[in-house]
C-alpha positions as CSV (number, residue, x, y, z in Angstrom):
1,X,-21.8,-43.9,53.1
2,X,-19.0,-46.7,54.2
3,X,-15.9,-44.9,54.9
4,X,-12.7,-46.3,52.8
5,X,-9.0,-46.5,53.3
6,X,-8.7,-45.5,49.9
7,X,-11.3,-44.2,47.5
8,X,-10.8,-43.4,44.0
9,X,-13.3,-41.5,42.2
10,X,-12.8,-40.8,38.1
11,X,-9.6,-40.7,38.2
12,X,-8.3,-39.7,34.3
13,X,-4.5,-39.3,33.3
14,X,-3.5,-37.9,29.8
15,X,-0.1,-37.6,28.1
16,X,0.5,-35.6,25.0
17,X,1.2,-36.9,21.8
18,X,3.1,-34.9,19.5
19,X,4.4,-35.6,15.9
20,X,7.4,-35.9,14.3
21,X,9.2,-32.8,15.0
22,X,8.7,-33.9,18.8
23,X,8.6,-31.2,21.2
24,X,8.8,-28.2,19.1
25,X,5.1,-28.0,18.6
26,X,2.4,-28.3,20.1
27,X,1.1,-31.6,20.6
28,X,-1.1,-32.9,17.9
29,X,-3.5,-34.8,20.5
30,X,-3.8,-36.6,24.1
31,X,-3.8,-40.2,25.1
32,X,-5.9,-41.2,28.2
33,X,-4.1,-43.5,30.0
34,X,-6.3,-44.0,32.6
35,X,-9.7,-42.6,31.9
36,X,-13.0,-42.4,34.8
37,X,-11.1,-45.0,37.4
38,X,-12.9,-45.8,40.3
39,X,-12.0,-48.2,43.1
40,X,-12.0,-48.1,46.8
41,X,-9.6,-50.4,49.1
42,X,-10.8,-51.1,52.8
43,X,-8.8,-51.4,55.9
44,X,-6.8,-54.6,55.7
45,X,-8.0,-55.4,52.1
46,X,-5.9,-56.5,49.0
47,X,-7.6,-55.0,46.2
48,X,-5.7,-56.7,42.8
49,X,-5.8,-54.6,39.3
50,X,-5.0,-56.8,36.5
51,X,-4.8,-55.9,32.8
52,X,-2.3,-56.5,29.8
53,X,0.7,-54.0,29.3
54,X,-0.2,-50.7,29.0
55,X,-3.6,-50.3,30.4
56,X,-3.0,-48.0,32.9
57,X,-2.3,-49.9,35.8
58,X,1.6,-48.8,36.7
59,X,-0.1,-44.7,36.4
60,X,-3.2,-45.3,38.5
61,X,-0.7,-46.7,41.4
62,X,1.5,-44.3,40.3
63,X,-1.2,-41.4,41.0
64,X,-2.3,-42.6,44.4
65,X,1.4,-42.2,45.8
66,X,1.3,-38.8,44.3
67,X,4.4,-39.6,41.7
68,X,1.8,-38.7,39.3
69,X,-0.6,-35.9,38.9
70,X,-3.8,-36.9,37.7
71,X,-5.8,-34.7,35.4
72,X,-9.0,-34.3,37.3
73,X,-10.9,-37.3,39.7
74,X,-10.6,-37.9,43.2
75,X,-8.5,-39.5,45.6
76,X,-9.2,-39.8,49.1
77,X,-7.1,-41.4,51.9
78,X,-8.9,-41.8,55.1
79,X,-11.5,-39.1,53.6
80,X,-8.4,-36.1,52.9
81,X,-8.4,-35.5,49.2
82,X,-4.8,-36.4,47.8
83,X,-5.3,-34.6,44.4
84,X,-3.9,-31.0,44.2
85,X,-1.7,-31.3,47.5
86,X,1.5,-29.7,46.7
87,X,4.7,-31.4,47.1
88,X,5.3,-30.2,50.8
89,X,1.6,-30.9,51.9
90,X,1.5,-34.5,50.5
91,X,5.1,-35.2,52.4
92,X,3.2,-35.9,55.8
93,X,1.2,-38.6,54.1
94,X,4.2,-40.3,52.7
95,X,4.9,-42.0,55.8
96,X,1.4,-43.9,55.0
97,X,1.5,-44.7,51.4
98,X,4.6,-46.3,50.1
99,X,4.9,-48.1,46.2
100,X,6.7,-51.0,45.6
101,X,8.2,-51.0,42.5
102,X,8.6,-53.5,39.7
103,X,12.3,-52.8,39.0
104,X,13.3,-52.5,42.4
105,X,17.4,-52.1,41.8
106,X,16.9,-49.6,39.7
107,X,15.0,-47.1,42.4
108,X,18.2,-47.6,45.0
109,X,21.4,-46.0,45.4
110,X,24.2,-48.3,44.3
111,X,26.5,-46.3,46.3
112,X,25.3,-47.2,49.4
113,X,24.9,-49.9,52.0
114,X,21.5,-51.2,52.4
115,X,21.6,-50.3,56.1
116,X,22.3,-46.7,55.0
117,X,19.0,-46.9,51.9
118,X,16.6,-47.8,54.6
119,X,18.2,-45.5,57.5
120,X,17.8,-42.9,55.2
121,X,14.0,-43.1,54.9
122,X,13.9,-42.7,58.6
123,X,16.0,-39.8,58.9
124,X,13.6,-38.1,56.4
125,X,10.5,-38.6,58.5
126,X,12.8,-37.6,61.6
127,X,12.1,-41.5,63.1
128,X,14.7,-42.3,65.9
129,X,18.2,-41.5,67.0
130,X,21.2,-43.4,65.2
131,X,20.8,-46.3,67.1
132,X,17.0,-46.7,67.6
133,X,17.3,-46.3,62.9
134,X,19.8,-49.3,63.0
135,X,17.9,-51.6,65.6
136,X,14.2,-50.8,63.4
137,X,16.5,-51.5,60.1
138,X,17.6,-54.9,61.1
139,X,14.1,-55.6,62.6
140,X,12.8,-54.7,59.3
141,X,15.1,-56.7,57.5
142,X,14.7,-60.0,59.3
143,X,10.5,-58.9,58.7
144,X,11.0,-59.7,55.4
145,X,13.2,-62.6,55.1
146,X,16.7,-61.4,54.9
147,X,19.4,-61.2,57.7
148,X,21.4,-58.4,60.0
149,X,24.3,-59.2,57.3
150,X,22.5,-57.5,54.3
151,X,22.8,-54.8,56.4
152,X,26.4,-53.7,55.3
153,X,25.8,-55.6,51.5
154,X,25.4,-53.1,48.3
155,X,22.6,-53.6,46.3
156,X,24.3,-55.5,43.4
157,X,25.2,-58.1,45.5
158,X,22.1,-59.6,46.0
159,X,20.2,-62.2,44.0
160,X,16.4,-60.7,42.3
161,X,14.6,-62.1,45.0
162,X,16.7,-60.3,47.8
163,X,16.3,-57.1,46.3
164,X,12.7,-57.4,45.8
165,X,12.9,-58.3,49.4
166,X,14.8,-55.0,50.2
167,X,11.9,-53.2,48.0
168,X,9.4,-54.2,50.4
169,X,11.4,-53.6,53.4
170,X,11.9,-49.7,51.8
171,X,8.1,-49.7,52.1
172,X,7.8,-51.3,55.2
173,X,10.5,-49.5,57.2
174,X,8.1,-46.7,58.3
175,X,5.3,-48.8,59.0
176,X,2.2,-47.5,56.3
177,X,-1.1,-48.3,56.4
178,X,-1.3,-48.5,52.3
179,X,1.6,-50.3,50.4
180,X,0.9,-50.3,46.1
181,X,2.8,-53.3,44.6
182,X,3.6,-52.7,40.7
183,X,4.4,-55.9,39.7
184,X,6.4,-57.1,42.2
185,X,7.1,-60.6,41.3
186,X,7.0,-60.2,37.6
187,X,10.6,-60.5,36.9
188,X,11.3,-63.5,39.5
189,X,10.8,-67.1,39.1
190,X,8.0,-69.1,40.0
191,X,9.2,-70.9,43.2
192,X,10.5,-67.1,44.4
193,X,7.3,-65.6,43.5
194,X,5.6,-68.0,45.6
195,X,7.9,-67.2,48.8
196,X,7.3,-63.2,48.2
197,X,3.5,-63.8,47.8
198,X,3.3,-65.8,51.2
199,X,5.7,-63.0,53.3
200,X,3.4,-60.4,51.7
201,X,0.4,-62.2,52.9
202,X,1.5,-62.7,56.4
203,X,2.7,-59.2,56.9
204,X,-1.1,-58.0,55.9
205,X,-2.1,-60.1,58.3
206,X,0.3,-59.6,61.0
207,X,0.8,-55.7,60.4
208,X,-3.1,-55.1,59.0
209,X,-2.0,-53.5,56.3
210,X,-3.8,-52.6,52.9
211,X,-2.4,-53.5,49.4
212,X,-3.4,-52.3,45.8
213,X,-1.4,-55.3,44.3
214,X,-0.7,-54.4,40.7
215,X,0.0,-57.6,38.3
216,X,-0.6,-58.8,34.3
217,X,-0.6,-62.5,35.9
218,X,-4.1,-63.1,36.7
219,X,-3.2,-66.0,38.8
220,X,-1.2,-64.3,41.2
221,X,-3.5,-61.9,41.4
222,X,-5.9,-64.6,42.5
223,X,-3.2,-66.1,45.0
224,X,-3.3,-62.5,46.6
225,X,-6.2,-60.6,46.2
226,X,-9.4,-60.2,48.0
227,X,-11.1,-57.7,45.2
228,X,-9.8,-57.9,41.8
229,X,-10.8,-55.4,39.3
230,X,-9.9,-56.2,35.9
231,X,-8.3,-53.2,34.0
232,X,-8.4,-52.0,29.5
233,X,-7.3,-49.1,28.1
234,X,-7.5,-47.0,31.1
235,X,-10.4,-48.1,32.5
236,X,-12.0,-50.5,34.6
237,X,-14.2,-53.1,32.8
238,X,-15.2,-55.6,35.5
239,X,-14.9,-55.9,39.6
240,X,-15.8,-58.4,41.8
241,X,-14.7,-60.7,44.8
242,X,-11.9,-62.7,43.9
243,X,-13.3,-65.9,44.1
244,X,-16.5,-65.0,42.5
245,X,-14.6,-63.5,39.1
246,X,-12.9,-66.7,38.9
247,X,-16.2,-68.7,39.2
248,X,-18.4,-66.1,36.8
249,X,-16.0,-64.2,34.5
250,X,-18.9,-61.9,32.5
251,X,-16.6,-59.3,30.3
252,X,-15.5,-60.8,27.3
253,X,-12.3,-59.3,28.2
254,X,-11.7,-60.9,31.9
255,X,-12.8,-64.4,29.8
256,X,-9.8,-63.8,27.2
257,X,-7.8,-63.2,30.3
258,X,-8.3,-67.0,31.2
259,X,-8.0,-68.4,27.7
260,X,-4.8,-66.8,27.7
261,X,-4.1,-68.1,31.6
262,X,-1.2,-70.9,31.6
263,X,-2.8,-72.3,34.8
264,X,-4.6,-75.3,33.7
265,X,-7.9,-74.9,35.9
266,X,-8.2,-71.7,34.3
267,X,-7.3,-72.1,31.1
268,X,-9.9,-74.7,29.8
269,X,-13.1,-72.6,29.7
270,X,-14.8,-72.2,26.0
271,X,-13.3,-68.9,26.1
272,X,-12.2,-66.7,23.2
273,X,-8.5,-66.3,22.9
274,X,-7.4,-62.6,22.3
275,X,-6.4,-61.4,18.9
276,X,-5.2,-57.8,17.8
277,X,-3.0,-54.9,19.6
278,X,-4.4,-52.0,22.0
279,X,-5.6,-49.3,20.0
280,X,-4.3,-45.9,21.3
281,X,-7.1,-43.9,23.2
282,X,-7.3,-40.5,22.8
283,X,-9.6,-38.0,24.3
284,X,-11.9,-38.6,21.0
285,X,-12.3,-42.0,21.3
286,X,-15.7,-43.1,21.3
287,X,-18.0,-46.4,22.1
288,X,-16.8,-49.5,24.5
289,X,-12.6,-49.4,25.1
290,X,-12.9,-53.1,24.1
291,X,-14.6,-52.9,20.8
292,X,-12.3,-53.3,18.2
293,X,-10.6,-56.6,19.9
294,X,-14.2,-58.1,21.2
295,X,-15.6,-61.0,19.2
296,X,-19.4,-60.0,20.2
297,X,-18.7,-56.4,19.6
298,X,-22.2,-54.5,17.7
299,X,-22.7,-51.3,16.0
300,X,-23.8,-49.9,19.3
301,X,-20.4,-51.0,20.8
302,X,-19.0,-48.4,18.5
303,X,-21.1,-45.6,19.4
304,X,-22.0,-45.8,23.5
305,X,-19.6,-46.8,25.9
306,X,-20.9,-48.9,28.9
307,X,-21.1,-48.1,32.2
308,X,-19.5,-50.3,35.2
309,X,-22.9,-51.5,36.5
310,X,-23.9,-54.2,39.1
311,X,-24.6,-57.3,37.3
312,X,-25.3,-59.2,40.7
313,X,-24.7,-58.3,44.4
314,X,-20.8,-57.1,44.4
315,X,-20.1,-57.7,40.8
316,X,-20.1,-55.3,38.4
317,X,-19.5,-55.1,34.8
318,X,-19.4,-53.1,31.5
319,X,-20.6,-55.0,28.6
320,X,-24.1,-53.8,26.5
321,X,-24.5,-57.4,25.8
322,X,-24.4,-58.8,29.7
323,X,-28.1,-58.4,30.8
């Protein structure tokens, strides 16, 4: 067997649902927010997850830094299972996996100096004296595009780019071999997006790191990504090279993904457009996650869920009707 950076095996997630007298009952059921994931990421590989709101994205990256705690499945980092590791045995492997978060300024201290955020980080891992922590903070800063200056700023004073900027350098700062990116360029504008995208490509290559990029926008995940898998309701329903999904999208999910695609090259496919909300999946729910939204959908859709199979050589799929 190929050994992975990362390997997830059937992962699920639940969260209780309870009714309107909230927490004073029981709940009345469980919704599966991620539901039999499996992925692996490779040495130096971007692997890009893309799906609508709500699909379970954010909890699957959420789950591989150990912020959450999955239900059952597997996670392996460099073959050491992450799932069941207390708080103080995961703590070693922190220094490895870091998570960039989509609302950056709201995961820093707005009491502190920037220099003083990321010096903190390597006081935790015991990294340096006081003036080795300053010269790797600067260095770290300057990595990713801002200047020895920021060092002594407060968060609110910079602009949404910068602090997305500081967000990677928090992840950066002790050097990991795994970064997870939750939407980090959702909330910034185009021309920005396109300056974070290119500094997080040439630190991959210059630093061989590994990212699990996390992102609704399927272009970007293109821009990025060598693997993309292509996330619903909690589970994954296609996976492929990048360049190979963008050339033979098979799910009828991934193809309302491009109908819906502003990008113009991607938009104007025959594809059917979307229609209809998520349906909430509980630990009954039966038949193919896609069903009740798919325009090809069959009674047998209703009744057996697919499998992720290989349609072709490093492209797999979950659809009864692909052949």
């Amino acid at each position: 067997m190929d050994s992975h950076l990362l390997e997830v095996r059937n992962l699920k997630k639940t969260y209780p649902i309870y009714g309107n007298m909230g927490k004073l009952f029981a709940p009345k059921s469980r919704m599966c927010a991620v539901d039999d994931m499996s992925f692996y990421i490779d040495e130096g590989e971007t692997y890009g997850l893309v799906g609508e709101s709500g699909c379970g994205k954010s909890t699957t990256g959420r789950a591989v830094v150990g912020l959450n705690k999955a239900d059952s499945g597997s996670i392996l980092y460099e073959g050491k299972e992450l799932c069941g590791l207390s708080e103080r045995e995961f703590r070693p492997l922190r220094g490895e996996l870091q998570m960039v978060f989509q609302d950056t300024l709201s995961a820093l201290n707005p009491r502190k100096r920037i220099g003083d955020i990321l010096e903190e980080t390597l006081k935790i891992h015991g990294i340096g004296d006081a003036i080795a922590r300053r010269e790797q903070v600067i260095t770290t800063l300057k990595r990713v595009g801002l200047s020895e200056e920021h060092y002594f700023r407060y968060p609110h004073e910079l602009s949404g780019g910068q602090v997305q900027r500081l967000g990677i350098a928090g992840a950066l700062i002790i050097e990991p071999k795994l970064i997870i990116c939750d939407e980090p360029v959702s909330a910034l504008d185009v021309s920005i997006q396109a300056q974070i995208l290119n500094m997080l490509m040439e630190l991959k290559k210059e630093l061989r790191i590994s990212l699990l990029f996390i992102s609704h926008d399927i272009g970007v995940v293109r821009f990025i990504s060598d693997r993309v898998g292509v996330m619903y309701l909690g589970t994954l329903v296609e996976e492929t090279d990048t360049e190979e999904l963008f050339e033979h999208p098979e799910h009828p999910y991934t193809q309302a993904l491009f109908a819906a695609a502003p990008d113009i090259s991607v938009r104007n496919r025959e594809f059917s457009a979307l229609t209809g909300e998520q349906p909430v999946r509980t630990e009954d729910f039966a038949g193919c996650v896609f069903c009740s939204r798919c325009p090809y959908a069959e009674e047998r859709c209703r009744k057996e869920a697919p499998k992720l199979r290989e349609i072709r050589k490093g492209h797999k799929a979950a659809c009864h009707k692909i052949s």
